[in-house]
C-alpha positions as CSV (number, residue, x, y, z in Angstrom):
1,X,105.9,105.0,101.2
2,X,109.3,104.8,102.8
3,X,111.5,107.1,104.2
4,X,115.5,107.6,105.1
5,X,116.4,109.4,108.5
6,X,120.0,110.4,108.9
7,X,120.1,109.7,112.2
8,X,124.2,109.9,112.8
9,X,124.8,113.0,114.0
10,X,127.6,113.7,116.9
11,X,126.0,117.1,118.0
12,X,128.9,118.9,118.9
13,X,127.0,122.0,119.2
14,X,124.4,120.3,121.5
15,X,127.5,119.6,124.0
16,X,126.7,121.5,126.6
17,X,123.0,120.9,126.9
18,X,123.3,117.0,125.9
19,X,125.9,114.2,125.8
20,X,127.1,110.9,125.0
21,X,123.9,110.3,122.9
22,X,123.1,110.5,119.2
23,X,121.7,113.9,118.7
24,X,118.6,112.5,117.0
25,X,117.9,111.0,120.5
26,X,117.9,113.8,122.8
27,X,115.2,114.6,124.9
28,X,112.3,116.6,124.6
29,X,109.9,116.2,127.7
30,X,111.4,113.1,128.4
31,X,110.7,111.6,125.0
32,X,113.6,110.9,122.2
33,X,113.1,113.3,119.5
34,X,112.9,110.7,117.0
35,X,110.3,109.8,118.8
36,X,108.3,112.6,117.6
37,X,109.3,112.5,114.0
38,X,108.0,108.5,113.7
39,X,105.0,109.8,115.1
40,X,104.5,112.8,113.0
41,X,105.5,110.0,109.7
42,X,102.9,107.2,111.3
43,X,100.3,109.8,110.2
44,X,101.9,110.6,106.6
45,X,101.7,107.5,105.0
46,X,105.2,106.1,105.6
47,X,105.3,102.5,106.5
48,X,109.1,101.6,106.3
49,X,111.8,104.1,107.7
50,X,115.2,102.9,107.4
51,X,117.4,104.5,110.1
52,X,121.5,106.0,108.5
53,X,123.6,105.5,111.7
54,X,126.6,105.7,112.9
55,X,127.7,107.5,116.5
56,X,126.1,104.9,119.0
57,X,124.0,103.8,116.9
58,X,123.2,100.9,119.2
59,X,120.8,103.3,121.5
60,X,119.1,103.8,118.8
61,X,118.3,100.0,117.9
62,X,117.6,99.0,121.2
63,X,115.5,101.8,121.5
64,X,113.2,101.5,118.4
65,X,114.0,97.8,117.6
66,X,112.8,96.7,114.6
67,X,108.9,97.9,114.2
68,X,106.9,101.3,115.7
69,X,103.6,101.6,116.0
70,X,103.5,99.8,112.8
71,X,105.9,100.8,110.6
72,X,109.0,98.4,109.6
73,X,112.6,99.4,110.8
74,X,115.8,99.4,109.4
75,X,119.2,100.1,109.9
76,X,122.0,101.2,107.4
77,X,125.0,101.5,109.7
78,X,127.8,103.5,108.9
79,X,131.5,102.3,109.9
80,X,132.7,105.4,109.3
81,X,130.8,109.0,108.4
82,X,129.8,109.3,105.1
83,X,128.5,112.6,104.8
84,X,124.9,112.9,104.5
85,X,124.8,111.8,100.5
86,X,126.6,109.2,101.3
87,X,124.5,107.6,104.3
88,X,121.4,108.4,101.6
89,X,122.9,106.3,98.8
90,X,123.7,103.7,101.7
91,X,120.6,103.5,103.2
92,X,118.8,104.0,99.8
93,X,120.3,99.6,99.3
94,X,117.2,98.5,102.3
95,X,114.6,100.8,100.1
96,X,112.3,97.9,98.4
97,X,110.7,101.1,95.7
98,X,111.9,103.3,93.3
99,X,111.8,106.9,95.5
100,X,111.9,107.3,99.1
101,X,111.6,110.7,101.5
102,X,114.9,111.8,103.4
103,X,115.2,113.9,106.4
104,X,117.2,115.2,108.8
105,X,116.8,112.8,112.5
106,X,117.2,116.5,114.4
107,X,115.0,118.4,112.6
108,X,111.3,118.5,112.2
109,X,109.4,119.9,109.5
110,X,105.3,119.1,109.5
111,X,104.7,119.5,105.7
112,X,101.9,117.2,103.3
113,X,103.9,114.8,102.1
114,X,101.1,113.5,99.9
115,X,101.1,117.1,98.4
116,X,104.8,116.6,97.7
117,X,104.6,113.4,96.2
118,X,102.2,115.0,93.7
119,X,104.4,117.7,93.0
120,X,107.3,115.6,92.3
121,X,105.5,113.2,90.1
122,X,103.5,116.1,88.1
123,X,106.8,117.6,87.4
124,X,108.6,114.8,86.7
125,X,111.5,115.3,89.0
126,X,114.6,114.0,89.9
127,X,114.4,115.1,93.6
128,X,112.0,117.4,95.4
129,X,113.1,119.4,98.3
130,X,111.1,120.8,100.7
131,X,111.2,124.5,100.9
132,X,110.3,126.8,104.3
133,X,110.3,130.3,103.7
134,X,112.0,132.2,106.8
135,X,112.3,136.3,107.3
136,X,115.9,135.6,108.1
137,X,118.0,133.3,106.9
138,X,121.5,133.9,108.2
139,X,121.9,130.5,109.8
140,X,120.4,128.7,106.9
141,X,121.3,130.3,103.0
142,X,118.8,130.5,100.7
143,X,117.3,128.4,97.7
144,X,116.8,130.3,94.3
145,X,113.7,128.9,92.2
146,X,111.9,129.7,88.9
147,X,108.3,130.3,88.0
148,X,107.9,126.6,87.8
149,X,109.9,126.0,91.3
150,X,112.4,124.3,89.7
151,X,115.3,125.0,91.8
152,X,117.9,126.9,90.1
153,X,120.9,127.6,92.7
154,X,121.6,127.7,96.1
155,X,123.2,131.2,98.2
156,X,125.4,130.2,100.9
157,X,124.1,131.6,104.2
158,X,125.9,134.9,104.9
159,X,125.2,137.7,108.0
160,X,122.2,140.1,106.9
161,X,121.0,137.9,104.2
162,X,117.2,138.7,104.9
163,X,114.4,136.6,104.0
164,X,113.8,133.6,101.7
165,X,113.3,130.3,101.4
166,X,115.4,127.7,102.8
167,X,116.0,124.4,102.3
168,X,113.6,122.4,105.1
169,X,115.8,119.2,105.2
170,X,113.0,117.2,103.5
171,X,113.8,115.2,100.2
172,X,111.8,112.8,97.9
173,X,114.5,111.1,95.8
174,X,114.5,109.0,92.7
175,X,116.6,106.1,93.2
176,X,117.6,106.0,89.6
177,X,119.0,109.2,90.2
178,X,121.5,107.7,92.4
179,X,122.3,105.1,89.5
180,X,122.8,107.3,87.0
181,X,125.6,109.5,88.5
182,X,128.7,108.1,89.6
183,X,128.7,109.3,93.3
184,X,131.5,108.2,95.8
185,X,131.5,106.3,98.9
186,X,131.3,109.4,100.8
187,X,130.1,112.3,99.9
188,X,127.7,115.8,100.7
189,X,123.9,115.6,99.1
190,X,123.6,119.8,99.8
191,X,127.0,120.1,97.8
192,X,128.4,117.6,96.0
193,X,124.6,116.5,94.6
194,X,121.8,119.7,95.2
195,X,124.4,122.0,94.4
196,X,126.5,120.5,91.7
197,X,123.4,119.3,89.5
198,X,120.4,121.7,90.0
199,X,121.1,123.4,86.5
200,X,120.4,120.1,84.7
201,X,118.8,117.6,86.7
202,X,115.0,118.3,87.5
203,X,115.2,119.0,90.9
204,X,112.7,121.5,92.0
205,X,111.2,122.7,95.4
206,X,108.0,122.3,97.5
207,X,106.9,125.1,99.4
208,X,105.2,124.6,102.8
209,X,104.8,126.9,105.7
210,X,104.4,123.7,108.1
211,X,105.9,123.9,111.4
212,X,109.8,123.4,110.9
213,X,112.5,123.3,114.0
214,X,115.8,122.1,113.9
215,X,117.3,121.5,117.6
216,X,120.9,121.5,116.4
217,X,121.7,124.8,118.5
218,X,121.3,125.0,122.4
219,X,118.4,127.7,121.9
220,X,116.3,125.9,119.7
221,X,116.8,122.6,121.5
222,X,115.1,124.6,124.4
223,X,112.4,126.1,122.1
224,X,111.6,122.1,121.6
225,X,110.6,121.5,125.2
226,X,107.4,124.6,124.6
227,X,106.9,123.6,121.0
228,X,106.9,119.8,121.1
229,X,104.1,119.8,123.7
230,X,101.1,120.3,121.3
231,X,102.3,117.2,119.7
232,X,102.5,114.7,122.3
233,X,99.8,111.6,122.3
């Protein structure tokens, strides 16, 4: 299995706390925390990550070089941002199958990806994204799905919007997918793809109440330095 990590963030909110890195490599007990995310993949299965980069992506590549702890990497770099769909499609040129996961290089979310591979191959989908149901979801919006979690629209995140599930950052994507539509060079996969195609492509949602943290805000950052300990070597 393979897997995409948009890795070229700037993490503007993350100024004050870190600086002058990616925000995929921050530290968490002295440890990058892509660091933790390779590990967490060794132990899914995945055996090819290709890094989307762009804002130094060069500590990145000397970091991680071109294998870890087994598993082959790559490196789609971005010239200029292309939005998150658009550093998928671009990365998605160095995946060798027909599907690869995508996920967020600042967020982790500790879900069975076997489980979603099933899933998306039992339900003959388009894309599966991974779904994390939250009590409150202000910061995030919500994903609306059917009986047979086929996802069928998306509510932008709003103050007092209450529980629901959310969308955990965590994609298996058919690259014929890609083919068929005629994407631009740069463009948004929550808007301009999830959003725009959910009522007739088969995109539907897993649902796993894995651990999920995203360290894009100061406080959760923090919350990384507890949390991350239990999954250390």
């Amino acid at each position: 299995m393979e897997a995409i990590i948009l890795a070229g963030g700037f993490g503007t909110r993350l100024k004050s706390v870190v600086d002058d890195i990616p925000k995929s490599m921050a530290l968490v007990n002295g440890h990058p925390f892509l660091e933790y995310l390779l590990n967490y993949l060794t132990g899914q299965g995945i055996h090819k990550v290709i890094f989307s980069v762009g804002y130094k992506n060069e500590q990145i590549r000397d970091y991680f070089k071109d294998h870890y702890k087994g598993m082959q990497i790559c490196y789609a770099i971005e010239d200029e941002p292309l939005g998150t769909g658009g550093g998928i499609k671009n990365a998605f040129m160095q995946v060798d199958g027909d599907l690869a996961y995508t996920m967020n290089g600042d967020s982790l979310f500790r879900l069975d990806f076997s489980a979603m591979h099933k899933l998306h191959t039992t339900s003959v989908a388009d894309i599966t994204i991974a779904l994390r149901y939250f009590t409150e979801t202000d910061r995030y919006g919500t994903v609306k799905i059917d009986d047979n979690r086929k996802i069928t629209g998306f509510i932008e995140k709003i103050e007092g919007l209450g529980g629901g599930y959310i969308n955990g950052g965590v994609y298996l994507i058919n690259r014929s997918f890609f083919e068929k539509q005629d994407f631009p060079q740069k463009f948004s996969i929550e808007k301009d793809c999830f959003e725009k195609f959910c009522k007739e492509a088969r995109i539907f949602g897993y649902l796993s109440r894995g651990y999920f943290l995203d360290i894009g805000i100061p406080e959760d950052y923090q919350k990384a330095q507890d949390d991350f300990k239990r999954f250390e070597d």
